[in-house]
Structure formats: C-alpha cells, structure tokens
C-alpha positions in Angstrom: 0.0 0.0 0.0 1.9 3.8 -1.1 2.0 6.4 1.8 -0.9 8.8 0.1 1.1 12.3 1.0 4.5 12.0 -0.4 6.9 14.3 1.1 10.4 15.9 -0.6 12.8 14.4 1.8 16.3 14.7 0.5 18.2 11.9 1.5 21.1 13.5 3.4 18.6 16.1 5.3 18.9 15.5 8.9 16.1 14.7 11.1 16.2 18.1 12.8 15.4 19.9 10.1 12.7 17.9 8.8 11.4 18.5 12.0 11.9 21.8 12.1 10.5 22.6 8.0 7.0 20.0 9.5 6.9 22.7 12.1 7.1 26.0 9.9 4.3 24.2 7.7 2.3 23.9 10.3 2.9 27.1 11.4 1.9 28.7 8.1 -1.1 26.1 7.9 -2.1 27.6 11.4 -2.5 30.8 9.9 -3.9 30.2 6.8 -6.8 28.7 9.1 -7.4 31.3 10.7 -7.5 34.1 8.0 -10.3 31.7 6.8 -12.0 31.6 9.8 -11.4 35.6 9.9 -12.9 35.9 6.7 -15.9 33.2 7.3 -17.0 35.5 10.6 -16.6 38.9 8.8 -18.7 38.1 6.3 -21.1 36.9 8.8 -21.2 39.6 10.6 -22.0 41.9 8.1 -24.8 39.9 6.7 -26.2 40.0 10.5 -25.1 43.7 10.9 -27.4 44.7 7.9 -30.0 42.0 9.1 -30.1 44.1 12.6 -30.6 47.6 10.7 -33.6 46.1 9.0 -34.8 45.1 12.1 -34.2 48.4 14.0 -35.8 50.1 11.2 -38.8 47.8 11.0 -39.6 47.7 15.0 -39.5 51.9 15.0 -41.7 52.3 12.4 -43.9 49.5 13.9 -43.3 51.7 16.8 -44.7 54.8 15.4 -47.5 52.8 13.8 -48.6 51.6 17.3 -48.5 55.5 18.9 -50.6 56.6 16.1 -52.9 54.1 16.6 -53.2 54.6 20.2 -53.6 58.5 19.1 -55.9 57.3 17.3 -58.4 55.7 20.0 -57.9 58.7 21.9 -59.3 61.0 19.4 -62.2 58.8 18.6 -62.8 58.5 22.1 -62.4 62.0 22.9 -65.8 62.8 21.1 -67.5 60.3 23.5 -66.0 61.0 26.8 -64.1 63.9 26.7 -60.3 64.1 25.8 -59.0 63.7 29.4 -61.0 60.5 30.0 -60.5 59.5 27.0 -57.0 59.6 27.6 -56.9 57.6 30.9 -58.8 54.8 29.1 -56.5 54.4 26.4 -53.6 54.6 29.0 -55.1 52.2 31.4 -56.2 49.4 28.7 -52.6 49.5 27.4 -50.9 49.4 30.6 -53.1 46.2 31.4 -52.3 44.6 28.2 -48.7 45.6 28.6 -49.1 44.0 32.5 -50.6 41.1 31.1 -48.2 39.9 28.4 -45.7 40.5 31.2 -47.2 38.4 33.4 -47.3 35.5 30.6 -43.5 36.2 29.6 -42.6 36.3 33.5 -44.5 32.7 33.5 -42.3 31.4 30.5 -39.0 32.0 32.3 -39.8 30.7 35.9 -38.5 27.1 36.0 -41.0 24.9 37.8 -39.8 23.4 41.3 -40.6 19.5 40.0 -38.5 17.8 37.8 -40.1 16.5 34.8 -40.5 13.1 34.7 
C-alpha cells in the first residue's frame, strides 16, 4: 500500500530539520486557518449587521404605527368622553395589556420546582 502524501525528503537532510520545515508548515497552515476563519466570521457579521438595521428600522416604524394608533383611539374617544378620560382609558387598557403579556412572559422563564418526569 503507497503512503498517500509524499513528502520531498532529501536523503542527506537531517532529522532536525525535517522537524523543524514540518513545524514551519504547520505554522503557516495555522495561519492560513485562521485568516479563513477571519474571513468566514466577517462576512457573517456583516450579513447580520445589515440584518439588525432592517430590524431596528422595522420595530421603530412598527413603533410609530402603534402610537398613532393609540392616538388614534384617543381621538375617537375624545368625542364620547371627553379628551381627558378618554386619555386615561387608552392609558389604562394599554398598561393592562402591557401588565398582562408581562405576566405571561414572566411565567415562561420561571423554572418549575418538579422535575419532569
């Protein structure tokens, strides 16, 4: 069966420097490695560098779409109820809703006492 890597070993080169060109190899394989890696991970974080600008962008204007709807109530309500109370009912269902969805995402992350079985 032939050794599949072949190596250029002249025949009156002395173990020591064999050892010593395996190790320089290995050296410069080392760092070949890692300027892939380098390049693998900048390109990644680019891709999710852009990715987190879309989402920024997306969740203020979803932001801005949520005040004006809120602005919204409060205005429609205002012609009911007056534009004071109207106010404190928009404030108050929100904060509930906001209280509640706490409440459920508070549940999610407590870890329950029993083991599961």
């Amino acid at each position: 069966m032939s050794d599949p890597v072949k190596f250029a070993v002249e025949e009156d080169e002395s173990l020591a420097s064999i050892v010593g060109r395996l190790a320089g190899e290995a050296r410069g394989l080392a760092t070949a490695e890692v300027a892939v890696y380098k390049a693998k991970f900048g390109e990644t974080a680019s891709a999710y560098k852009t990715a987190a600008m879309f989402f920024a962008v997306a969740g203020v204007l979803a932001l801005a779409a949520l005040i004006a709807l809120l602005v919204g109530a409060i205005l429609t309500l205002a012609t009911l109820v007056g534009p004071g109370w109207a106010t404190a009912i928009v404030v108050v269902a929100v904060l509930a809703i906001a209280g509640i969805l706490a409440m459920i995402g508070k549940s999610k992350l407590q870890t329950k006492s029993e083991p599961a079985s």
